[in-house]
Backbone bond lengths (Angstrom), bond angles and torsions (degrees), N, CA, C in turn:
res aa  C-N    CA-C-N  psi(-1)  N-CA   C-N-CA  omega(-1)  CA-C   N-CA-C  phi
1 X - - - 1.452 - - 1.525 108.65 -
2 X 1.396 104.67 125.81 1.913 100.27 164.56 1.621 120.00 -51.69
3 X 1.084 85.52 157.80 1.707 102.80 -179.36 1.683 105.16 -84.11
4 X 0.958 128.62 116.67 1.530 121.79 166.24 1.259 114.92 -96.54
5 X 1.171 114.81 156.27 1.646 125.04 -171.35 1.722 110.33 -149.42
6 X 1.418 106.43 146.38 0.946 121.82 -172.64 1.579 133.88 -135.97
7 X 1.255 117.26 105.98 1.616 111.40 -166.02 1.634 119.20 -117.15
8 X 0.949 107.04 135.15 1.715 111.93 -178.82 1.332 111.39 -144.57
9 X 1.412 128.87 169.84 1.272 154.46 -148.32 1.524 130.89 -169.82
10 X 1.427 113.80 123.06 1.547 124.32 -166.33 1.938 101.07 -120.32
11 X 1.222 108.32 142.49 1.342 97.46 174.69 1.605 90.24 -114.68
12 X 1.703 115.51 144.99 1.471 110.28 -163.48 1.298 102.28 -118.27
13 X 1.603 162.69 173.94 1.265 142.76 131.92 1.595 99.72 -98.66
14 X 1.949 103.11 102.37 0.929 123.76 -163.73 1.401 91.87 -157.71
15 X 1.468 98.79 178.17 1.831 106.05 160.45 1.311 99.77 -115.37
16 X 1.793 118.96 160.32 1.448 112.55 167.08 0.894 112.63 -56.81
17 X 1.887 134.15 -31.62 1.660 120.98 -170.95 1.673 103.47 -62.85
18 X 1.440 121.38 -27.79 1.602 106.94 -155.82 1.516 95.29 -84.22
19 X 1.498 107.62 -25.57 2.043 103.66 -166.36 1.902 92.38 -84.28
20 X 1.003 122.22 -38.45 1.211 124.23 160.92 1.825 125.72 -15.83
21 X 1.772 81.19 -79.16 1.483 111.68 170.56 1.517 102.75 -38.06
22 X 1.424 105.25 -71.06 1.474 127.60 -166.82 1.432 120.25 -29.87
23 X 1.458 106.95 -66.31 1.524 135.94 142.57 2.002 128.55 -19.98
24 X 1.320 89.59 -48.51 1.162 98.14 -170.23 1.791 109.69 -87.58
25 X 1.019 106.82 5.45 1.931 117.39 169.85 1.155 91.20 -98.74
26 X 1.745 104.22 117.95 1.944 94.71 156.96 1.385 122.07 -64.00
27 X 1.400 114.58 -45.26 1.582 128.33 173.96 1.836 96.01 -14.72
28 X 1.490 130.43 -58.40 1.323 134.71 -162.99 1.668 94.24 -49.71
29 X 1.465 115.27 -72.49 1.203 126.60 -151.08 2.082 102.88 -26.17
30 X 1.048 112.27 -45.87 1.363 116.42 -164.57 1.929 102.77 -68.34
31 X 0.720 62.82 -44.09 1.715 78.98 -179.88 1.975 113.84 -48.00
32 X 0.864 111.33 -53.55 1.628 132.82 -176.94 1.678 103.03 -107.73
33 X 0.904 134.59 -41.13 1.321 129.35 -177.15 1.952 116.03 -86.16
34 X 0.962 124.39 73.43 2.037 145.35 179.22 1.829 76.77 -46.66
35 X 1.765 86.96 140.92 1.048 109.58 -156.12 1.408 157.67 57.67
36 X 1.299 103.23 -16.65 1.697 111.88 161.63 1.419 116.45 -72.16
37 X 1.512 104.42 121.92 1.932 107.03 -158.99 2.056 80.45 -132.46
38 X 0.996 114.42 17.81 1.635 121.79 162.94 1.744 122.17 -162.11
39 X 1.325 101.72 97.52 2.281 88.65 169.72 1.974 81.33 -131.55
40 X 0.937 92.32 98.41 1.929 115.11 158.45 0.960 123.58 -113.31
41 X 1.348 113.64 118.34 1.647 110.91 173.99 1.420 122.13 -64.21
42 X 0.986 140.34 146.77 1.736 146.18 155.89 1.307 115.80 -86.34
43 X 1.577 114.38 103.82 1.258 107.75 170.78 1.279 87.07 120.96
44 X 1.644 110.71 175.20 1.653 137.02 165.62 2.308 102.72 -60.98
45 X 1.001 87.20 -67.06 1.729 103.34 176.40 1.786 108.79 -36.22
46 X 1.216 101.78 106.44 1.621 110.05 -163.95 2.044 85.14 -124.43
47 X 0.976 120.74 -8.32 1.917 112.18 170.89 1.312 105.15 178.42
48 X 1.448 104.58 165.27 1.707 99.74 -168.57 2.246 90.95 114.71
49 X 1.348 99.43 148.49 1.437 118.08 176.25 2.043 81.55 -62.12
50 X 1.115 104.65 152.73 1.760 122.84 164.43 1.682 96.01 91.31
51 X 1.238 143.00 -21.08 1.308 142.59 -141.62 2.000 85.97 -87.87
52 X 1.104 91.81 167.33 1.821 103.69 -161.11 1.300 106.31 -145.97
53 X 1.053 115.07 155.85 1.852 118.96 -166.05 1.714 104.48 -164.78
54 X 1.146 99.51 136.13 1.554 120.85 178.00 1.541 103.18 -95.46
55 X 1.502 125.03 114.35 1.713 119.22 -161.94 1.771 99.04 -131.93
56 X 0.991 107.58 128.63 1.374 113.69 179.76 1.769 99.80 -130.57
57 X 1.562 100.67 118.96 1.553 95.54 171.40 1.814 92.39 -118.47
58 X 1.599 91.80 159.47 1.559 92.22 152.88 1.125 120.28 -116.95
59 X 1.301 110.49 148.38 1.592 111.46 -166.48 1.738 99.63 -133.14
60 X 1.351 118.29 101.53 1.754 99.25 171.24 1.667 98.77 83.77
61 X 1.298 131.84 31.20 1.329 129.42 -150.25 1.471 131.45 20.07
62 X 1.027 88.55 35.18 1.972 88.87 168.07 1.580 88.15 -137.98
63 X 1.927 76.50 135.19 1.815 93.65 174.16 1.588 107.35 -74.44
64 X 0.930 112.71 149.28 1.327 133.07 164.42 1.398 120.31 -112.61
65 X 1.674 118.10 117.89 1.538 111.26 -162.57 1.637 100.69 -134.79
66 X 1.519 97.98 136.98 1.653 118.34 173.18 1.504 111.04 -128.75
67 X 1.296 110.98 179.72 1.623 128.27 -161.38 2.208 77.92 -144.02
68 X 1.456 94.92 101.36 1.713 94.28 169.73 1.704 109.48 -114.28
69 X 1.251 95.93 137.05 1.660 102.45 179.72 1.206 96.29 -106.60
70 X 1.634 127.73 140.73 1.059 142.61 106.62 1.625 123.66 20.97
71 X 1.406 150.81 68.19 1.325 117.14 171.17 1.536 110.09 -112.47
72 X 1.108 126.94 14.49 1.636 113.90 -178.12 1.657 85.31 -142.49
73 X 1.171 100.01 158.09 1.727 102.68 165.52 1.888 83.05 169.55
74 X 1.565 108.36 115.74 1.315 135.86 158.73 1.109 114.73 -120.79
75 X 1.469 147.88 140.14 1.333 142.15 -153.44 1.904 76.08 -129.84
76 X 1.375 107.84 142.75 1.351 141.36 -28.49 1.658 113.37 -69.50
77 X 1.380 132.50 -0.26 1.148 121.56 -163.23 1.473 126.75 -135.42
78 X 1.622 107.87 36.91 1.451 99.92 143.67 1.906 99.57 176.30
79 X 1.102 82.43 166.59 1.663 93.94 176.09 1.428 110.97 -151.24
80 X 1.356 110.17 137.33 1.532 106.84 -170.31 1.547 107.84 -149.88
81 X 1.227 117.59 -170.94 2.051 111.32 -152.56 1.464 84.39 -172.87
82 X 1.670 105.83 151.05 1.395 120.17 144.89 1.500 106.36 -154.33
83 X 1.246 116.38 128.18 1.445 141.98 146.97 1.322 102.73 6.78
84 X 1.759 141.51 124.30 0.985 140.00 125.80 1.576 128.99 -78.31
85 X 1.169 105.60 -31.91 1.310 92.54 165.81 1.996 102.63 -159.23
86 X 1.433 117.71 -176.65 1.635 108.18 -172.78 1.948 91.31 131.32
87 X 1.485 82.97 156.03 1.446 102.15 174.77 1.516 106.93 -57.18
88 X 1.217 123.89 -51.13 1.566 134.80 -161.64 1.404 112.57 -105.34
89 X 1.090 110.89 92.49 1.727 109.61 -175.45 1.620 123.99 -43.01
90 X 0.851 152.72 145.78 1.695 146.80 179.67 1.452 130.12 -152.34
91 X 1.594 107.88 128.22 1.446 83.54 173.56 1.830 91.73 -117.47
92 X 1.484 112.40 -157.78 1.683 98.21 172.04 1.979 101.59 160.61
93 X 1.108 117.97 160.88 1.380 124.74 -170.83 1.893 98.91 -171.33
94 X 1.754 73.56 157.77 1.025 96.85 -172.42 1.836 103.16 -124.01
95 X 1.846 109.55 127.03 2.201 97.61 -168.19 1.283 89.72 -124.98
96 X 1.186 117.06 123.52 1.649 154.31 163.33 2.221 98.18 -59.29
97 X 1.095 131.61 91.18 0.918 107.55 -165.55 2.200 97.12 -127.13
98 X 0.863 126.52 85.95 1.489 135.40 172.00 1.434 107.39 -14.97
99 X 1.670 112.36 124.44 1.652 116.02 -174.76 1.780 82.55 -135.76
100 X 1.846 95.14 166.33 0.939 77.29 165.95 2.397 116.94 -96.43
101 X 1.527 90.47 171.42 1.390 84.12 -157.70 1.719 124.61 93.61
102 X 1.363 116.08 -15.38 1.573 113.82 170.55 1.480 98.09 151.89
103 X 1.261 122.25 -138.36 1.580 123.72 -166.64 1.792 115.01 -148.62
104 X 1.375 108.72 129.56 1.298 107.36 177.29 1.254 126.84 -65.75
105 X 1.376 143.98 101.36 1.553 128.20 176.95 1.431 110.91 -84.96
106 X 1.452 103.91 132.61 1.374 112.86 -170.97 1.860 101.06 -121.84
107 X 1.499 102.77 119.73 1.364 110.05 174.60 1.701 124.23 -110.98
108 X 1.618 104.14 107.18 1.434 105.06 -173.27 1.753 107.80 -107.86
109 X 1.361 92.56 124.55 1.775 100.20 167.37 1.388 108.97 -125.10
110 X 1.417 109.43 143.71 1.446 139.66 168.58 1.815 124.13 -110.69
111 X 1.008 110.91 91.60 1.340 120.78 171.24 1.189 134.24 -100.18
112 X 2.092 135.96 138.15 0.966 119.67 178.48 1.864 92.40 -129.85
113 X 1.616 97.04 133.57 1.357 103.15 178.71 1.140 104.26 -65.99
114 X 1.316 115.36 176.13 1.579 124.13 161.35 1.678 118.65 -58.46
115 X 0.877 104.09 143.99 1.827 117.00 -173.15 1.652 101.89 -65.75
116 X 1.295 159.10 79.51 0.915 155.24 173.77 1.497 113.62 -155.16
117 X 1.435 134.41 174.28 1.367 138.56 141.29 1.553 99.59 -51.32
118 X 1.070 117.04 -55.68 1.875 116.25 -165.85 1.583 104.21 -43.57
119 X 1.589 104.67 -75.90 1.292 116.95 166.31 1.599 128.80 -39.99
120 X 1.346 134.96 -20.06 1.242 149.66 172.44 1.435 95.59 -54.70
121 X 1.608 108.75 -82.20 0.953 159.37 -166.62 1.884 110.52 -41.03
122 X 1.338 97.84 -57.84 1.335 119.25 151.22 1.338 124.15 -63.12
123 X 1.239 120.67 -6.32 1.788 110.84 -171.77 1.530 82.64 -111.05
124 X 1.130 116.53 -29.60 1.266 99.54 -154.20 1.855 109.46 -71.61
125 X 1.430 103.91 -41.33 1.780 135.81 -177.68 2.239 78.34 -62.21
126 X 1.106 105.97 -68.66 1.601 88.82 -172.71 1.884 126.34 -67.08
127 X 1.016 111.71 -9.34 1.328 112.78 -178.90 1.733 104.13 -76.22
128 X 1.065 168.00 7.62 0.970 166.34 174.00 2.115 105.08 -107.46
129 X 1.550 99.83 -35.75 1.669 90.54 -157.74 1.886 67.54 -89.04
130 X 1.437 145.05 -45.79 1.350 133.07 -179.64 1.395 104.81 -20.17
131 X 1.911 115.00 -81.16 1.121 114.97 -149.07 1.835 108.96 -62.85
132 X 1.557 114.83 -43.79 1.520 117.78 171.38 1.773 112.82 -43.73
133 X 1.158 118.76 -43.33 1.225 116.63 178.73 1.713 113.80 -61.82
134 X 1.477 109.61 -47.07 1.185 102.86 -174.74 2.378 114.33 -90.33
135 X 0.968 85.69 -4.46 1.452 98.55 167.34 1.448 106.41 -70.98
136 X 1.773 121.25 -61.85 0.985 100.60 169.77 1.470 140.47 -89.82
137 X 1.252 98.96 16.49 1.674 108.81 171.01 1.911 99.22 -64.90
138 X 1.014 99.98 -64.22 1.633 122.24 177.05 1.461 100.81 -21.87
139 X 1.472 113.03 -67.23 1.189 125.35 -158.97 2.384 96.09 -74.38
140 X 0.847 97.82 -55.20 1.973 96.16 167.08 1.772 97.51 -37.09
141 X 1.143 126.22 -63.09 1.599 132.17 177.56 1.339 125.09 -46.36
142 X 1.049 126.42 -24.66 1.028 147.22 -175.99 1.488 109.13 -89.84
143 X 1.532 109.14 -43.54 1.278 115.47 178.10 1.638 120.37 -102.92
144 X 1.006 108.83 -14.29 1.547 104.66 145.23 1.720 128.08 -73.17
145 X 1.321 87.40 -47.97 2.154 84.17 173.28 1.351 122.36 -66.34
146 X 1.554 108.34 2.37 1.803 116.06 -171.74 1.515 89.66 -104.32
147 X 1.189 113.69 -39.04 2.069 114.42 -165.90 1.594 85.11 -79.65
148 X 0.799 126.31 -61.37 1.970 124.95 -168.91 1.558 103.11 -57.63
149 X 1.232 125.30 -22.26 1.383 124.58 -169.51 2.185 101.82 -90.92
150 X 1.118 87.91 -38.22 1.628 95.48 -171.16 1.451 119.18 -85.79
151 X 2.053 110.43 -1.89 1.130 107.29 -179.00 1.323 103.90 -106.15
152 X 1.434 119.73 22.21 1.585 118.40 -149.24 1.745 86.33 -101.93
């Protein structure tokens, strides 16, 4: 099965340190991200490259569950993950990138369905409610780091 990938972009009036910050609490992920009904860390290590997470989304009512590590994390400008284990392989990041007026967040995911007709079949019916979900996660982010920024 091909790998599909997916990239989008929010411009925030923020700084990269605050969308950074923002980012870097898992507690957020649930919050802005529809359908995640699990992001738990494993272990003491809650952020930082090595940090580990137990992720359950539902997609179509069936959970879908991975083990995501941590592999990039530079403060202010990027954070990134790949799949240890889960039906749907993944890697994905998140780039803090300075505009003027605040900072672009740029969210890239890489997914490979399962190798089958089933899985084809299935990526294909989920790749559309994927990208809407995470489009408007983006857009929730955007509008939380603008209300937290303007009450400060």
């Amino acid at each position: 099965m091909a790998r599909l990938e997916f990239e989008a972009a929010v411009d925030v009036k923020a700084t990269p340190e605050q969308a950074f910050d923002y980012f870097a609490d898992y507690h957020h992920v649930a919050e802005v991200l529809e359908g995640v009904s699990r992001w738990q860390p494993i272990g003491a290590k809650t952020g930082g490259v090595g940090a580990r997470y137990n992720v359950e989304i539902v997609t179509m009512g069936v959970p879908l569950k991975n083990i995501l590590r941590l592999n990039r994390w530079r403060r202010p400008e990027t954070i990134g993950w790949i799949s240890e284990s889960g039906l749907i392989k993944q890697e994905g990041g998140f780039r803090f990138k300075r505009i003027d007026g605040g900072v672009r967040i740029g969210l890239r995911i890489a997914y490979e369905p399962p190798g089958s007709v089933v899985g084809a079949a299935l990526a294909h019916r989920l790749d559309g409610m994927v990208r809407r979900r995470l489009e408007r996660a983006l857009e929730r982010i955007r509008q939380v780091l603008e209300a937290s920024r303007s009450s400060l």
